[in-house]
C-alpha positions as CSV (number, residue, x, y, z in Angstrom):
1,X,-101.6,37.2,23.5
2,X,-102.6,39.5,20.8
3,X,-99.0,40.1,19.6
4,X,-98.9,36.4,19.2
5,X,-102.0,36.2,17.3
6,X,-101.2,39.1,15.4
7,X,-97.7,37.3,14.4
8,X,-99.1,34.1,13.9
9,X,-102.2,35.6,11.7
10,X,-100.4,38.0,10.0
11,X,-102.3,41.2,10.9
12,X,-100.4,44.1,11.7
13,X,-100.7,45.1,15.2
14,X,-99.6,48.6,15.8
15,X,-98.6,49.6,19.3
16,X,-100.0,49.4,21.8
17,X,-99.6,52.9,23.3
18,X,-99.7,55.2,20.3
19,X,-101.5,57.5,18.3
20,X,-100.8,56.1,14.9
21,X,-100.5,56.7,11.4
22,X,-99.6,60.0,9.6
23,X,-100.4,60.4,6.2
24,X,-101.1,64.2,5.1
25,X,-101.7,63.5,1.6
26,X,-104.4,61.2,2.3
27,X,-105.9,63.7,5.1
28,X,-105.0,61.0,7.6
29,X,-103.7,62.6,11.0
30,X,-102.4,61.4,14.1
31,X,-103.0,64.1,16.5
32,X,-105.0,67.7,16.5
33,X,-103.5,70.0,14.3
34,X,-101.0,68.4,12.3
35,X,-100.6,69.6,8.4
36,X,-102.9,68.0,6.2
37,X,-103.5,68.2,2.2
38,X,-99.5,68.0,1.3
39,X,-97.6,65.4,0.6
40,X,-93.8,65.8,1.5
41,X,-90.8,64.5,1.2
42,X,-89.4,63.4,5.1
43,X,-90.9,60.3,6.9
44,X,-90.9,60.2,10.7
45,X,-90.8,56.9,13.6
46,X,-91.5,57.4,16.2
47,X,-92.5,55.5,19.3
48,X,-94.2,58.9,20.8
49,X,-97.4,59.7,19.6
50,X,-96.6,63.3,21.2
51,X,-92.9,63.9,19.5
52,X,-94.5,62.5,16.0
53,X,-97.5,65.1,16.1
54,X,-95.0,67.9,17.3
55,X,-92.4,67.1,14.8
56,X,-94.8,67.2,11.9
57,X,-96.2,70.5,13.3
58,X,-92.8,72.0,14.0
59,X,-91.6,71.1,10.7
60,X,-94.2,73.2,8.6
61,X,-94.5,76.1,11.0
62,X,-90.5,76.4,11.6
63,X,-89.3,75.9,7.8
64,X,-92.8,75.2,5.6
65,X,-91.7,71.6,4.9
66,X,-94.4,68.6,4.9
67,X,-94.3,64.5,6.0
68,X,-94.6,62.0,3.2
69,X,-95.8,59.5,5.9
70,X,-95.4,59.2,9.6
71,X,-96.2,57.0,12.7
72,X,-96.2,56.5,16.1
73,X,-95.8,53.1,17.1
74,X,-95.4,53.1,21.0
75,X,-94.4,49.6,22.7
76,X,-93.7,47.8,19.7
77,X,-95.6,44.5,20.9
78,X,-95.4,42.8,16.9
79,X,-93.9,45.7,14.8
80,X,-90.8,47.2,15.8
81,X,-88.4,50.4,14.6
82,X,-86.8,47.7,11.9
83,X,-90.1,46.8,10.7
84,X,-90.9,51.1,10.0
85,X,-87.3,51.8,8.9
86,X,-87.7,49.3,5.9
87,X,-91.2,49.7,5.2
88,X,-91.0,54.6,5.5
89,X,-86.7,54.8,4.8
90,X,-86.6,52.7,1.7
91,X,-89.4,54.1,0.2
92,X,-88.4,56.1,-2.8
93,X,-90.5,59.3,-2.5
94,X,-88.5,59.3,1.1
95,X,-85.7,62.3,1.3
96,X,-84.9,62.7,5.0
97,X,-86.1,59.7,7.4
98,X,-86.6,61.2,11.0
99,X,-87.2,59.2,14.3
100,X,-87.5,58.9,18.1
101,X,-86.7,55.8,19.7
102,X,-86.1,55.0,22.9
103,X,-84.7,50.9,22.3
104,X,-84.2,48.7,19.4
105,X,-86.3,45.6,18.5
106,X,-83.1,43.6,17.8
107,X,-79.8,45.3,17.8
108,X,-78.1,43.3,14.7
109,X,-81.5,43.4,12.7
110,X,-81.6,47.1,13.4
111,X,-78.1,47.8,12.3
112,X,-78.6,46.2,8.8
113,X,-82.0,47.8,8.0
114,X,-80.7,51.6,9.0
115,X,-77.3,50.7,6.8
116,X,-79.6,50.1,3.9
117,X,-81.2,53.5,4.5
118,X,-78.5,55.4,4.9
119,X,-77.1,54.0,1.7
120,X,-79.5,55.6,-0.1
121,X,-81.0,58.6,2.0
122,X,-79.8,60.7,5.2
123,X,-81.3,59.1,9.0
124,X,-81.8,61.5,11.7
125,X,-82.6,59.5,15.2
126,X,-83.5,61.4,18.2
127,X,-82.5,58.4,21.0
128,X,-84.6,59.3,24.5
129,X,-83.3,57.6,27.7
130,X,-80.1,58.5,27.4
131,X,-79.7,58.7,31.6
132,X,-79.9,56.6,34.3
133,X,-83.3,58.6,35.1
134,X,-84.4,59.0,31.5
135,X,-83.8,55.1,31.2
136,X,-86.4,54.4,33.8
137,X,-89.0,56.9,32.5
138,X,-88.7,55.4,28.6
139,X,-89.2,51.7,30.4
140,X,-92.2,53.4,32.2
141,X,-93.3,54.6,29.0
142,X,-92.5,52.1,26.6
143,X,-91.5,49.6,28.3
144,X,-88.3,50.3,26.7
145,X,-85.1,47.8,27.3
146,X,-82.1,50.7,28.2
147,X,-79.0,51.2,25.8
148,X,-76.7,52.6,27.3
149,X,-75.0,55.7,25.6
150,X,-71.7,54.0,24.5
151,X,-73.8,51.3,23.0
152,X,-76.0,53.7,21.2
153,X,-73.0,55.6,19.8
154,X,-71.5,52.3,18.8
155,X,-75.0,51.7,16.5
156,X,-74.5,55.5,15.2
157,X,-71.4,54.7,14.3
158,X,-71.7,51.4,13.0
159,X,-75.3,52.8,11.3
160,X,-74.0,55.9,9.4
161,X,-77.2,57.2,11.3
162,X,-76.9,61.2,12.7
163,X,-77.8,61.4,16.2
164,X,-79.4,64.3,18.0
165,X,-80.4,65.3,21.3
166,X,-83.5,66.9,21.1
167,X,-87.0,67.5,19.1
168,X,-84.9,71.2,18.1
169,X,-82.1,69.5,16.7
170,X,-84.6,66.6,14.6
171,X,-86.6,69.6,13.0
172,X,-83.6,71.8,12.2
173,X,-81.4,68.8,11.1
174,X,-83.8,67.0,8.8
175,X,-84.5,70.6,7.0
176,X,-81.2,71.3,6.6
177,X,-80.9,68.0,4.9
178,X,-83.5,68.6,2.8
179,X,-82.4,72.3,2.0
180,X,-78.5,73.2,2.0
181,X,-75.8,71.9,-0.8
182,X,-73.1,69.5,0.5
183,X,-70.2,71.9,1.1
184,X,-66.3,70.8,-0.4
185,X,-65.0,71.4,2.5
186,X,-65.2,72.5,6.4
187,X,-64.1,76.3,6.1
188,X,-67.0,78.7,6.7
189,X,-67.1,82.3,5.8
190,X,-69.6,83.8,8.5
191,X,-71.9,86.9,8.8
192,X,-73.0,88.3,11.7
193,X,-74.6,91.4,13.5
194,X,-73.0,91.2,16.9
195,X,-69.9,90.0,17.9
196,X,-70.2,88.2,20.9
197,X,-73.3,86.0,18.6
198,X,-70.2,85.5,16.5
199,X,-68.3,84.0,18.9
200,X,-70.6,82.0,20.3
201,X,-71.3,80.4,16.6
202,X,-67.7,80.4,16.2
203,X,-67.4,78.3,19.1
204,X,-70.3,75.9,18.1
205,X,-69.1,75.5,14.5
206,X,-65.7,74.3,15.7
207,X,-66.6,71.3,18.5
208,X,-68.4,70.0,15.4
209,X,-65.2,70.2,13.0
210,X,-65.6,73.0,11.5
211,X,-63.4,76.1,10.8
212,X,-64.0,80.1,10.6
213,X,-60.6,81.0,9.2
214,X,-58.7,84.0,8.2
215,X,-60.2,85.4,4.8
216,X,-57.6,85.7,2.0
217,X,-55.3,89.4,1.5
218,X,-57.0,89.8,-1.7
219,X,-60.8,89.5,0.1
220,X,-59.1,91.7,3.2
221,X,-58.1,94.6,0.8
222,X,-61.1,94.8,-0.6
223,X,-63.4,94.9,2.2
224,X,-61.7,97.8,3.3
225,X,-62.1,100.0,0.7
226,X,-65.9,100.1,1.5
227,X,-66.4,98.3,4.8
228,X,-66.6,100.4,7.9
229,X,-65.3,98.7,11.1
230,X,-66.4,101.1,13.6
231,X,-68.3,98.6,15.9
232,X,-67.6,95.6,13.5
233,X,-64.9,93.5,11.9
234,X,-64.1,91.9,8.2
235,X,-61.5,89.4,9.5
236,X,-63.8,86.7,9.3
237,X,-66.1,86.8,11.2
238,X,-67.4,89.3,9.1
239,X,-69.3,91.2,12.2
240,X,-71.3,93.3,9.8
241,X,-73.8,95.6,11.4
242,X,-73.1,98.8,10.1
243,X,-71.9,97.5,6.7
244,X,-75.3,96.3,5.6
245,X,-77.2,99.3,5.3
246,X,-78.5,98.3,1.6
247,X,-78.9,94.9,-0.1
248,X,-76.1,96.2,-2.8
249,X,-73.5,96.2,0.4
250,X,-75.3,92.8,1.5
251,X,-74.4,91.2,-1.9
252,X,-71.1,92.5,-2.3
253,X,-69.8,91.3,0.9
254,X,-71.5,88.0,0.4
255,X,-69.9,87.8,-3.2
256,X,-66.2,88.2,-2.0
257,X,-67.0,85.4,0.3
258,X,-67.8,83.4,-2.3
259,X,-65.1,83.4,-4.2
260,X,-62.6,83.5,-1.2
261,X,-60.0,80.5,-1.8
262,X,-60.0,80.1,2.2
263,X,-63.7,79.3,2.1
264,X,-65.8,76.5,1.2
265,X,-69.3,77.8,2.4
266,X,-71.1,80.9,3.6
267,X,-73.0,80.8,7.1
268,X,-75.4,84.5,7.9
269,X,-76.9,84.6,11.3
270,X,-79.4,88.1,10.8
271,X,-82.3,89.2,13.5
């Protein structure tokens, strides 16, 4: 009945079962200790109040980056995740639009509004209920209608949207966006301190596409004249522990990776 009133009056209703708006700049918070007094450059929708506080939170403390606005908008009685998308992803001072949804309002409605996002800024959507179990906990929660995973990655696809799989991947992803350079290419020249972390990056870099090849003989020959391989390698990756001893050695390994034809971006993975 209030959803219909709301509608019919047109008051916004938001919710029911959610904490709210997030706007930092304004001082406005959802939930206890979210960062206030900055005004960023990610939005975030998200139907948990709890995933919207924590995102904002782990965003700061994980990589000192702010909200422009956020909110949690629970069960969606009058406004939906189409509704936010438009209203947070096409607003200009927007980079990086982040969310967590666990259904969509109306699937074709949806579809157009994140297009017109993506067309102009990067979408990030964490999608909860991805199980037969987790389906029936997001319809306790939410209420949530279940789609079903091929029918989510058909709207990913269809969307340009990038999909994650958990609050993690949301934080890290929407920095990354905000931070790194597009990279010409899928080649990746990589530094490590232990080899088994290198294979295991390796490994991870390759099931999504990308490559850690051979360096070039010119980049080879010179990395030996200074590079000690006792307990390491420089064949790419460069498994660096013991050739790193000053910040000179740092940058000099770091330059001939740069300028190595075989590779199209640096990644370092230090502890």
């Amino acid at each position: 009945t209030l959803a219909r009133m709301a509608q019919e009056s047109g008051v916004a209703l938001l919710g029911p079962n959610c904490t709210g708006v997030y706007n930092p700049g304004r001082y406005m918070c959802s939930m206890h200790d979210m960062p206030l007094g900055v005004d960023g450059e990610v939005a975030m929708v998200s139907q948990s109040g709890t995933h919207a506080g924590w995102f904002a939170k782990a965003l700061h403390t994980s990589h000192g980056l702010h909200e422009h606005r956020g909110v949690s908008f629970g069960n969606a009685a009058a406004i939906g995740a189409s509704d936010w998308y438009a209203y947070l992803g096409l607003d200009p001072a927007v980079r990086v639009l982040a969310s967590y949804l666990e259904t969509v309002d109306d699937r074709d409605r949806f579809v157009a509004t994140t297009r017109a996002v993506v067309a102009q800024k990067p979408v990030v959507i964490w999608k909860g209920g991805n199980t037969v179990d987790g389906a029936r906990a997001a319809a306790n929660h939410t209420g949530a209608s279940p789609v079903s995973p091929e029918d989510w990655a058909e709207i990913l696809e269809e969307t340009g949207a990038i999909g994650v799989a958990s609050m993690e991947e949301l934080v890290d992803t929407t920095a990354a966006l905000l931070r790194l350079r597009g990279a010409p290419g899928p080649r990746i020249g990589l530094m490590i301190l232990t080899g088994g972390q290198g294979i295991a990056i390796t490994d991870t870099f390759a099931r999504h596409g990308l490559r850690v090849p051979p360096l070039s003989a010119a980049s080879l020959d010179e990395l030996a004249t200074f590079f000690d391989p006792i307990g390491g390698s420089y064949r790419n990756p460069l498994d660096a522990a013991y050739a790193t001893e000053t910040p000179a050695m740092l940058a000099r390994q770091l330059a001939i990776l740069e300028r190595d034809p075989n590779i199209d971006a640096i990644a370092v993975d230090f502890f």
